[in-house]
PDBQT receptor file of N, H, CA, C and O in Angstrom, charges set to zero:
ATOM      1  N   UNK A   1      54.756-291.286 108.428  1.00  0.00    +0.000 N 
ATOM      2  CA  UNK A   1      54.503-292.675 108.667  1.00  0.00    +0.000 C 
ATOM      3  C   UNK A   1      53.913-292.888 110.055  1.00  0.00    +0.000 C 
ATOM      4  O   UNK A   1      53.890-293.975 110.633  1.00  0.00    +0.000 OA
ATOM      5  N   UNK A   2      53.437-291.733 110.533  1.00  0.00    +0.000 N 
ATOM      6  H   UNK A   2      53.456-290.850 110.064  1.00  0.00    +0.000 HD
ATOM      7  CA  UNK A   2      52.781-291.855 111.618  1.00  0.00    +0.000 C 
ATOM      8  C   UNK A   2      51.760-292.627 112.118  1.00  0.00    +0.000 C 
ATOM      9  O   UNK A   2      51.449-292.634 113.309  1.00  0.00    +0.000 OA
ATOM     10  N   UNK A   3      50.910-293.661 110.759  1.00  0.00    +0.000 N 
ATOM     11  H   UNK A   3      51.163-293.655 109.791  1.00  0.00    +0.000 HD
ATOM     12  CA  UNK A   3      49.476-293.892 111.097  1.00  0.00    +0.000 C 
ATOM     13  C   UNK A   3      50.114-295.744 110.223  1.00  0.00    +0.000 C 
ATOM     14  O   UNK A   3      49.442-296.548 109.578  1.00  0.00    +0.000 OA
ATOM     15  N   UNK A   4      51.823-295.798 110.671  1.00  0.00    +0.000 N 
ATOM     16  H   UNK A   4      52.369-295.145 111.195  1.00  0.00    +0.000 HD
ATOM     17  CA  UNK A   4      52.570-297.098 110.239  1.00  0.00    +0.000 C 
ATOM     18  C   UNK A   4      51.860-297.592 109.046  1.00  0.00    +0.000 C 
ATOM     19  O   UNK A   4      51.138-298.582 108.922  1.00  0.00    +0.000 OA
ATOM     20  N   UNK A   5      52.195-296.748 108.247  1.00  0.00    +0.000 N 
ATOM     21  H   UNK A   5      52.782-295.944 108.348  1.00  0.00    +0.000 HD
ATOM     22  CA  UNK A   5      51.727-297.310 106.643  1.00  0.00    +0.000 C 
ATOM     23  C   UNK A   5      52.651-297.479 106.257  1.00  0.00    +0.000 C 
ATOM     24  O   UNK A   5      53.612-297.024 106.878  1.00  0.00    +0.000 OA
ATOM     25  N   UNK A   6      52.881-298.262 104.963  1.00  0.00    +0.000 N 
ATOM     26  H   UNK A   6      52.100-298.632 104.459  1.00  0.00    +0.000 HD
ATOM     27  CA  UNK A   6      53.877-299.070 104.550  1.00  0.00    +0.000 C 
ATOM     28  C   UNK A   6      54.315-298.553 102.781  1.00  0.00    +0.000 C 
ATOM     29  O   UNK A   6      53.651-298.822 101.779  1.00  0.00    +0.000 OA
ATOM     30  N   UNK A   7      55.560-297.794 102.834  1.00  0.00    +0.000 N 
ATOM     31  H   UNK A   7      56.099-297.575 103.648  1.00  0.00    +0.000 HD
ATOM     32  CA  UNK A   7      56.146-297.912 101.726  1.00  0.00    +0.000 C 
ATOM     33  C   UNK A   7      56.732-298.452 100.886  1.00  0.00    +0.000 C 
ATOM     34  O   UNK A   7      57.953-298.565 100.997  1.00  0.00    +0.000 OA
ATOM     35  N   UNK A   8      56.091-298.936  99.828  1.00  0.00    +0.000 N 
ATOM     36  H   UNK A   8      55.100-298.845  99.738  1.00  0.00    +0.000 HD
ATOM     37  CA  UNK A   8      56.715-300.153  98.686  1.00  0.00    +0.000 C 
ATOM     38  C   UNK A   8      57.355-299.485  97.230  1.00  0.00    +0.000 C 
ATOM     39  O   UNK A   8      56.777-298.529  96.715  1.00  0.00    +0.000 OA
ATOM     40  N   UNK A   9      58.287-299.924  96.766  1.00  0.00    +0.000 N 
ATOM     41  H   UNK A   9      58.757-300.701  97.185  1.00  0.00    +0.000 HD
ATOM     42  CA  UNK A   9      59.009-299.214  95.316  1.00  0.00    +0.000 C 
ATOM     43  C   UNK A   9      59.673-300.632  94.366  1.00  0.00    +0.000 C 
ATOM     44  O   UNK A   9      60.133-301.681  94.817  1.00  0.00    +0.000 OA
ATOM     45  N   UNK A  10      59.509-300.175  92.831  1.00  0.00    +0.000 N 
ATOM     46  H   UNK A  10      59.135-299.323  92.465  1.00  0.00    +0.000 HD
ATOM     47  CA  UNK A  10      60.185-301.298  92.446  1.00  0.00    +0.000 C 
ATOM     48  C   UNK A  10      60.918-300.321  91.575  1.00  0.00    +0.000 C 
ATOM     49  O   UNK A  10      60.788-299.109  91.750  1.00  0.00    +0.000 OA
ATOM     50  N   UNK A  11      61.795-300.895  90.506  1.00  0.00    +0.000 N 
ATOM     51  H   UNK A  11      61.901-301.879  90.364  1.00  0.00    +0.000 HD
ATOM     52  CA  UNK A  11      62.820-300.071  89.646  1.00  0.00    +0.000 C 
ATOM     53  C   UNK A  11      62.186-300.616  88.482  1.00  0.00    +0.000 C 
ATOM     54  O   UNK A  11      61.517-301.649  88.476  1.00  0.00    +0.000 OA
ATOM     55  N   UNK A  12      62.421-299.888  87.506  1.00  0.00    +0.000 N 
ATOM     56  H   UNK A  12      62.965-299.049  87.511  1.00  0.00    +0.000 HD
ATOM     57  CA  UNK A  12      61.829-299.678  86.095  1.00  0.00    +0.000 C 
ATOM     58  C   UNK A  12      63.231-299.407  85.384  1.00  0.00    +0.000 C 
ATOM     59  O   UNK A  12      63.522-298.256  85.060  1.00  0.00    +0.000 OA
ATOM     60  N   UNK A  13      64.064-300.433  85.154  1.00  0.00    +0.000 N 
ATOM     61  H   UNK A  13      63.827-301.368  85.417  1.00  0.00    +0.000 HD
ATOM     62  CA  UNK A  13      65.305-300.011  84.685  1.00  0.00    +0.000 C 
ATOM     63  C   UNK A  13      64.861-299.767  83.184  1.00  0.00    +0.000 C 
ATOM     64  O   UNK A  13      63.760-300.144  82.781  1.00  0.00    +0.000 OA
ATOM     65  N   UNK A  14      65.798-299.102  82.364  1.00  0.00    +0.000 N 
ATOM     66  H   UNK A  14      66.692-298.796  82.691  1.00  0.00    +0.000 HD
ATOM     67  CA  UNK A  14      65.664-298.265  81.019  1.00  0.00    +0.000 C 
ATOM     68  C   UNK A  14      64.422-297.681  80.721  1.00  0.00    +0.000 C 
ATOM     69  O   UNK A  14      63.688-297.769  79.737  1.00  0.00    +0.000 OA
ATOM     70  N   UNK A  15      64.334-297.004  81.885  1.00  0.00    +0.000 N 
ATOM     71  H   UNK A  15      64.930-296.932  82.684  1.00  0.00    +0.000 HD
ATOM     72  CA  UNK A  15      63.473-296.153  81.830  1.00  0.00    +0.000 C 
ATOM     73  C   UNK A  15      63.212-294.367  81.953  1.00  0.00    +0.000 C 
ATOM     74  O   UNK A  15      62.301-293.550  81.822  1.00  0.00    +0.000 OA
ATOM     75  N   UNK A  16      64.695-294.421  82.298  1.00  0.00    +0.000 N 
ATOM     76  H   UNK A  16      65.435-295.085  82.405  1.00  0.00    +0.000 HD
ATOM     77  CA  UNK A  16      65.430-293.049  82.316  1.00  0.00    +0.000 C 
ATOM     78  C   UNK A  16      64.785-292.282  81.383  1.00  0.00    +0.000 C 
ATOM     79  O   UNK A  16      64.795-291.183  81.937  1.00  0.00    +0.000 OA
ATOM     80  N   UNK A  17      64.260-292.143  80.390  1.00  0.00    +0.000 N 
ATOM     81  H   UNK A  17      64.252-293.036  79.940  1.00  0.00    +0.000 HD
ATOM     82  CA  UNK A  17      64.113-290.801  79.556  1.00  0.00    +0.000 C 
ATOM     83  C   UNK A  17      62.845-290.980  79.354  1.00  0.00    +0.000 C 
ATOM     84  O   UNK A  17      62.513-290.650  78.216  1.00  0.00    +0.000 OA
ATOM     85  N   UNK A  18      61.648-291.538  80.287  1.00  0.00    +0.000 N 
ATOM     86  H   UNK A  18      61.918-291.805  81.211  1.00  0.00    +0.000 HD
ATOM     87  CA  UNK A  18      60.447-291.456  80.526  1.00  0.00    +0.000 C 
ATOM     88  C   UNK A  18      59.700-290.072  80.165  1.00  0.00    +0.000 C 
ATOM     89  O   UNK A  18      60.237-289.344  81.000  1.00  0.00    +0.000 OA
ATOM     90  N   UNK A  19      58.955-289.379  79.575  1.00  0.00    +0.000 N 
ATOM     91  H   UNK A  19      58.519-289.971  78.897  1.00  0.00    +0.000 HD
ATOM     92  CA  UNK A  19      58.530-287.892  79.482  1.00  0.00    +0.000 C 
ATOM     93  C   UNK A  19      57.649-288.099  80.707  1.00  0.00    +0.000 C 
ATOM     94  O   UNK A  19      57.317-289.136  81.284  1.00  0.00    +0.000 OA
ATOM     95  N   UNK A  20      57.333-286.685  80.967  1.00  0.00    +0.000 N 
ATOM     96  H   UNK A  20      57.602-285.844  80.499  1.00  0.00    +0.000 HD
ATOM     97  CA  UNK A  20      56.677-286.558  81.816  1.00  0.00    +0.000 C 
ATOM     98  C   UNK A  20      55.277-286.964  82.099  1.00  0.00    +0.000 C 
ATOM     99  O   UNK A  20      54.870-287.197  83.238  1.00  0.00    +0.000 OA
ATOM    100  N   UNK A  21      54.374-287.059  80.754  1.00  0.00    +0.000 N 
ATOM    101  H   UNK A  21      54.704-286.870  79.829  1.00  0.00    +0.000 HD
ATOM    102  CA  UNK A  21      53.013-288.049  80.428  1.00  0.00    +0.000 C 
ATOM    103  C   UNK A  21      53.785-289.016  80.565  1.00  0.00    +0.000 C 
ATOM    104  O   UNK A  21      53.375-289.431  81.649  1.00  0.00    +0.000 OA
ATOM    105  N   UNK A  22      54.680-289.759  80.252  1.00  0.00    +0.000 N 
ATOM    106  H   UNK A  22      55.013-289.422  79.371  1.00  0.00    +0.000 HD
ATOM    107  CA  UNK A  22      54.555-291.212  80.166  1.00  0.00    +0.000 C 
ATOM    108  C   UNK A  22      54.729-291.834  82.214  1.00  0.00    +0.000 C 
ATOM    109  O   UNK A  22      54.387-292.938  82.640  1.00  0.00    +0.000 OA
ATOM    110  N   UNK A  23      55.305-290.756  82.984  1.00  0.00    +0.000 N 
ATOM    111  H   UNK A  23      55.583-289.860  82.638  1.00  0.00    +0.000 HD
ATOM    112  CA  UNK A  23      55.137-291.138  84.363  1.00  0.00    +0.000 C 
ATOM    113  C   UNK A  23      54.045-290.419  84.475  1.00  0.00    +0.000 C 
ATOM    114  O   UNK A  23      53.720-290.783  85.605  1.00  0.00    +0.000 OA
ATOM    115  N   UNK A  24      52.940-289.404  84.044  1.00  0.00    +0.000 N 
ATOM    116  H   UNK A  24      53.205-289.108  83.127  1.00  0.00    +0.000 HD
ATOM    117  CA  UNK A  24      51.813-289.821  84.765  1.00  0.00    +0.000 C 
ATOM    118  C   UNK A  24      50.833-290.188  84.100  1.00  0.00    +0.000 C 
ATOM    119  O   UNK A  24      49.633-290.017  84.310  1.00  0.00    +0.000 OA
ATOM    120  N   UNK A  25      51.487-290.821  83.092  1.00  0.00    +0.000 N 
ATOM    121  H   UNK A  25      52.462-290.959  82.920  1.00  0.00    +0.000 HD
ATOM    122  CA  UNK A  25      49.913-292.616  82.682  1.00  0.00    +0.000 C 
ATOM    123  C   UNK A  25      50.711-293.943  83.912  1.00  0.00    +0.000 C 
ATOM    124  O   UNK A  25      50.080-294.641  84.705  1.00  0.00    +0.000 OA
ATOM    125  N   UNK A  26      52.006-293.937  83.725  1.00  0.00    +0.000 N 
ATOM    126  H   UNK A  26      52.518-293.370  83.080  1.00  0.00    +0.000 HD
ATOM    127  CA  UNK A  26      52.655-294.954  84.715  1.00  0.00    +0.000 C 
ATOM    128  C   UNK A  26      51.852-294.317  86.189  1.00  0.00    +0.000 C 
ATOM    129  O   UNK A  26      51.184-295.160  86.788  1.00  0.00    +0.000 OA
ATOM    130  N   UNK A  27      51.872-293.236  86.653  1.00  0.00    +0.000 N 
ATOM    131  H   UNK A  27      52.415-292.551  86.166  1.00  0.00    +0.000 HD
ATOM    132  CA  UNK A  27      50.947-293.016  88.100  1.00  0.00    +0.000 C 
ATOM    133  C   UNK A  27      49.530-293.153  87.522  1.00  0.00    +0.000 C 
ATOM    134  O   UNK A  27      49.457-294.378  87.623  1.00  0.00    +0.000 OA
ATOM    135  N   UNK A  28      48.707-292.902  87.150  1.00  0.00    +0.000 N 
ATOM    136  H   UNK A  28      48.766-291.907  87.068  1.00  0.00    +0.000 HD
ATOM    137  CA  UNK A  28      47.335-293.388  86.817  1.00  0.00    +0.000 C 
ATOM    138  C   UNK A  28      47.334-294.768  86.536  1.00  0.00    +0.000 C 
ATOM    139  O   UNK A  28      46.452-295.291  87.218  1.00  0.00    +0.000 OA
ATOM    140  N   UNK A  29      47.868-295.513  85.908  1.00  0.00    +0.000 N 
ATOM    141  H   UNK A  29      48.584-295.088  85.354  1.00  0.00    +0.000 HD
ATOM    142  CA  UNK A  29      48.051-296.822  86.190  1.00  0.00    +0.000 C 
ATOM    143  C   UNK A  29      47.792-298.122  87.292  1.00  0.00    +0.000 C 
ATOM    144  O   UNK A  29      47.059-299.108  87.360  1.00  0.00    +0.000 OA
ATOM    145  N   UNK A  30      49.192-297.286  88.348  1.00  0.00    +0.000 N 
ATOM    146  H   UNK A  30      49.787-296.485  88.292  1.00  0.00    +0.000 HD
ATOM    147  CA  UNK A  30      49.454-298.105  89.692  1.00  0.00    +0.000 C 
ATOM    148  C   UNK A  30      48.338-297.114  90.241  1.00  0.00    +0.000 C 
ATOM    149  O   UNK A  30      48.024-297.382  89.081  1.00  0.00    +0.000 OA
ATOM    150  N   UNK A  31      47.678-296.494  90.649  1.00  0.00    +0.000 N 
ATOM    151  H   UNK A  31      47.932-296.276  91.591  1.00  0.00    +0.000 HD
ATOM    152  CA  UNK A  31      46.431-295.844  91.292  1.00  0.00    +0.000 C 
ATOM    153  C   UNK A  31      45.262-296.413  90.245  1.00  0.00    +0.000 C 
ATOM    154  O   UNK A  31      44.467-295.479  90.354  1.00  0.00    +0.000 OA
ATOM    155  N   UNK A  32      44.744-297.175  89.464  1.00  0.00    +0.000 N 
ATOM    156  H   UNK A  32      45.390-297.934  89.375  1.00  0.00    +0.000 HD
ATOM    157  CA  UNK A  32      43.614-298.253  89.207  1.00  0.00    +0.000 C 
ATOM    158  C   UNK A  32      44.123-299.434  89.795  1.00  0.00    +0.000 C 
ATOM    159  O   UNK A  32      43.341-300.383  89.847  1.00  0.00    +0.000 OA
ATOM    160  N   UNK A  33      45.006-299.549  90.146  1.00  0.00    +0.000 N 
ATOM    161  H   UNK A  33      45.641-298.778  90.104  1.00  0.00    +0.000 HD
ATOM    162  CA  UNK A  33      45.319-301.130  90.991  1.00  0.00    +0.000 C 
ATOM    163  C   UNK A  33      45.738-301.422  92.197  1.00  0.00    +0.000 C 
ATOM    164  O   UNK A  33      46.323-302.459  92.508  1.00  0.00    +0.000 OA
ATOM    165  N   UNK A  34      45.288-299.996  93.330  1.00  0.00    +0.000 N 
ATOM    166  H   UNK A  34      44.813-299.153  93.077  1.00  0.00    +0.000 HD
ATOM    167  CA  UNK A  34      45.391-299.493  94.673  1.00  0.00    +0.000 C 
ATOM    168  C   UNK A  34      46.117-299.045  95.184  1.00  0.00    +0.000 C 
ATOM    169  O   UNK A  34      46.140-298.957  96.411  1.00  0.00    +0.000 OA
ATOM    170  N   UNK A  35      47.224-298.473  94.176  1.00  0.00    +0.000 N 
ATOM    171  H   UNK A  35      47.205-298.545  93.179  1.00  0.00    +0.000 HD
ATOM    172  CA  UNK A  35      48.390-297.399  95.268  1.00  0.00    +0.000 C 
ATOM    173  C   UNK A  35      47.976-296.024  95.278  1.00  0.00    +0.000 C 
ATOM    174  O   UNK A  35      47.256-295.503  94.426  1.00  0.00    +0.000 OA
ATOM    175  N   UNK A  36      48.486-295.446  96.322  1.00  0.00    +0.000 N 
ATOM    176  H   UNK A  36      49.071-295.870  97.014  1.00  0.00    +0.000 HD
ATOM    177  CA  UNK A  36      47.931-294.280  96.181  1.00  0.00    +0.000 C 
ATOM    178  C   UNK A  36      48.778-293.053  95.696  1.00  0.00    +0.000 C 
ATOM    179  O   UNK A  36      48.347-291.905  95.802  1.00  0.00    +0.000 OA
ATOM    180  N   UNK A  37      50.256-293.411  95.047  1.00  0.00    +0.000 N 
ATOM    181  H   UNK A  37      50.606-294.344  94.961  1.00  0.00    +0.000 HD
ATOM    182  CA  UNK A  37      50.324-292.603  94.334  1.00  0.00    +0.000 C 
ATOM    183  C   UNK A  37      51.797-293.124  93.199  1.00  0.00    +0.000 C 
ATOM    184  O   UNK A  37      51.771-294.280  92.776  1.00  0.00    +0.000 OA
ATOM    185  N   UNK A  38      52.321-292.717  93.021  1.00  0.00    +0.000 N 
ATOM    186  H   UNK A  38      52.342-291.778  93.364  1.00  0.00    +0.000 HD
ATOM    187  CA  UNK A  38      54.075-292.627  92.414  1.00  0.00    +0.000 C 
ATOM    188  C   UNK A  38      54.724-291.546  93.125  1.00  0.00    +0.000 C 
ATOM    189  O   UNK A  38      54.207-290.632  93.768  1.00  0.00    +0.000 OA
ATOM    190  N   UNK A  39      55.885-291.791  92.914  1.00  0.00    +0.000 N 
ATOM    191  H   UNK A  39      56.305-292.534  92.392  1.00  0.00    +0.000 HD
ATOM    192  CA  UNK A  39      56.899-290.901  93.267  1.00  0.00    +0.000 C 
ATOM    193  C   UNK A  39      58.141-291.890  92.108  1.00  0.00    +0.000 C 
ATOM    194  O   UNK A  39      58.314-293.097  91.935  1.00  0.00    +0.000 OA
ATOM    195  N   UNK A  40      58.804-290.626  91.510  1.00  0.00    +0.000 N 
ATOM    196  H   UNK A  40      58.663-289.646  91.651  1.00  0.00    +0.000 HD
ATOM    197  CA  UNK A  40      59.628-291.156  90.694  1.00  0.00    +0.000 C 
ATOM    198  C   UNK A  40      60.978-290.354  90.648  1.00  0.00    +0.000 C 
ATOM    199  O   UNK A  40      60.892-289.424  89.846  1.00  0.00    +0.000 OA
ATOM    200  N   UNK A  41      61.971-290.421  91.154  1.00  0.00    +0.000 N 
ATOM    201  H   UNK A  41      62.041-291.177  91.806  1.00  0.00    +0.000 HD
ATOM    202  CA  UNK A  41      63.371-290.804  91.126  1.00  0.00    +0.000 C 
ATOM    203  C   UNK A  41      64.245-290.865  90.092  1.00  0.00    +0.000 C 
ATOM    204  O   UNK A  41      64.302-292.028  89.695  1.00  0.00    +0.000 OA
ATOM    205  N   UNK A  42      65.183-289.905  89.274  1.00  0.00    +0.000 N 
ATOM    206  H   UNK A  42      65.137-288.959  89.596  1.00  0.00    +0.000 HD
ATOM    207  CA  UNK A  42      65.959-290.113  88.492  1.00  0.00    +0.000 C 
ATOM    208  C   UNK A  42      67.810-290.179  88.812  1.00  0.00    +0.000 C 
ATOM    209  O   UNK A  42      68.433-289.131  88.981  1.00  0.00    +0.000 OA
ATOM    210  N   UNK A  43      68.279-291.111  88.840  1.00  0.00    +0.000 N 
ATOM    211  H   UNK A  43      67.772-291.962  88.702  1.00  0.00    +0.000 HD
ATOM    212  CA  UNK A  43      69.936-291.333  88.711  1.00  0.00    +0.000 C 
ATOM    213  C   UNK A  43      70.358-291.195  87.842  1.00  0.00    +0.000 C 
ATOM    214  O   UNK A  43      69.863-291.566  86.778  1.00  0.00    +0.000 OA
ATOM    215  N   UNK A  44      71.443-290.605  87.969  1.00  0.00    +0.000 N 
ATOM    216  H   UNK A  44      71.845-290.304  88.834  1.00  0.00    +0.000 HD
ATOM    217  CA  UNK A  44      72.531-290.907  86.903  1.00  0.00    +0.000 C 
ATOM    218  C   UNK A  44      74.087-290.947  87.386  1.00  0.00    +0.000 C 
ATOM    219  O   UNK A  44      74.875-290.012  87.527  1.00  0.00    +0.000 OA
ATOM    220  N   UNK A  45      74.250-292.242  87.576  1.00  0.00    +0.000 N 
ATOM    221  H   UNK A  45      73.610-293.001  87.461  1.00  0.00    +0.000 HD
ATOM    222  CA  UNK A  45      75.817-292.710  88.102  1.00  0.00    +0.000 C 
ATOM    223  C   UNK A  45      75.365-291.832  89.976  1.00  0.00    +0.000 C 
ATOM    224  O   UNK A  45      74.370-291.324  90.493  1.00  0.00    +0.000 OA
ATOM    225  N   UNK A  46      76.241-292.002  90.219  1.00  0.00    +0.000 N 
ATOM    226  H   UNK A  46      77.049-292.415  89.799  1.00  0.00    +0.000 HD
ATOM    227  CA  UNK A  46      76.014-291.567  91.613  1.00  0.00    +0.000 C 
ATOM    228  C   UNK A  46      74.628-290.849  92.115  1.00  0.00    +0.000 C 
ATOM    229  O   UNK A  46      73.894-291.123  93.064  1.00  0.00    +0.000 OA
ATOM    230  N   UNK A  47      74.556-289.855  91.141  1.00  0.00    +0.000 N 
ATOM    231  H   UNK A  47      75.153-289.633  90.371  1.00  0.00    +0.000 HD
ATOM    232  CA  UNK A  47      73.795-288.785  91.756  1.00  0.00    +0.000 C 
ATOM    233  C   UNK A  47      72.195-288.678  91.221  1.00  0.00    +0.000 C 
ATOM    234  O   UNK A  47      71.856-288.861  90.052  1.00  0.00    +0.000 OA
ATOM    235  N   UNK A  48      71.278-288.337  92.351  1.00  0.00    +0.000 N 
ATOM    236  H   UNK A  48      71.553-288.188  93.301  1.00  0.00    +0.000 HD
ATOM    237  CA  UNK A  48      69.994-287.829  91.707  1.00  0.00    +0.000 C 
ATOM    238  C   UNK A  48      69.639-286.653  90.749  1.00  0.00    +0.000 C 
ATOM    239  O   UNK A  48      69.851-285.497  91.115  1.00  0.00    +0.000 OA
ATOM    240  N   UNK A  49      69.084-286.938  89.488  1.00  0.00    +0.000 N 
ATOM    241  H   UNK A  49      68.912-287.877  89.191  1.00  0.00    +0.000 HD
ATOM    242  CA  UNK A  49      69.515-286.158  88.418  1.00  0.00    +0.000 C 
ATOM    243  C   UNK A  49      67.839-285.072  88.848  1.00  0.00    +0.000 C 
ATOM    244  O   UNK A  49      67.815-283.842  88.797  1.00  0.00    +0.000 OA
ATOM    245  N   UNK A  50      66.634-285.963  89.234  1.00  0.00    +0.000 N 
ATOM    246  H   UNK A  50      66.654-286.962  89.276  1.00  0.00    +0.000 HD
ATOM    247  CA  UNK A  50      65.815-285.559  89.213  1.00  0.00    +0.000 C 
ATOM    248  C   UNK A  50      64.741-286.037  90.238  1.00  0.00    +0.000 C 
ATOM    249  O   UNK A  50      65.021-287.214  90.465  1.00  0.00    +0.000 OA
ATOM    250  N   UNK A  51      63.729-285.708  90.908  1.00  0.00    +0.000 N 
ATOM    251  H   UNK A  51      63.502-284.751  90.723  1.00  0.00    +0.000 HD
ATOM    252  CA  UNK A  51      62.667-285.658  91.251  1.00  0.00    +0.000 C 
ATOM    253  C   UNK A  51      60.881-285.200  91.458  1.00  0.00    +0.000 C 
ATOM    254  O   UNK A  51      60.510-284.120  91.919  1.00  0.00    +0.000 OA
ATOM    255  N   UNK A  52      59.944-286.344  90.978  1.00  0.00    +0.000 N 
ATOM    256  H   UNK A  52      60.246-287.220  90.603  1.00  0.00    +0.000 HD
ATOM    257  CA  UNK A  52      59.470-285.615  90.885  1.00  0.00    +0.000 C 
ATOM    258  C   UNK A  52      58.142-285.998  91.698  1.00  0.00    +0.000 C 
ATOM    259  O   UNK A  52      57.218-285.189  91.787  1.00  0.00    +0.000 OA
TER     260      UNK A  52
């Protein structure tokens, strides 16, 4: 964050069992409408189940 760019995230609740195409048409998506990428996050109860 050296060049103070700004990180934004929203939640996609029931979305947990997303395949892996379906987060990257969801990242090709938000990158036609100017983000420059995804990052996606999996919970389950406390803990991070996944990252990717």
């Amino acid at each position: 964050m050296s060049s103070q760019g700004i990180v934004k995230g929203f939640v996609v609740p029931g979305c947990y069992d997303y395949t892996r195409r379906q987060i990257d048409d969801l990242t090709e998506f938000v990158i036609s409408h100017g983000a420059k990428g995804l990052i996606s996050i999996g919970f389950w109860g406390p803990h991070v189940t996944w990252m990717i």
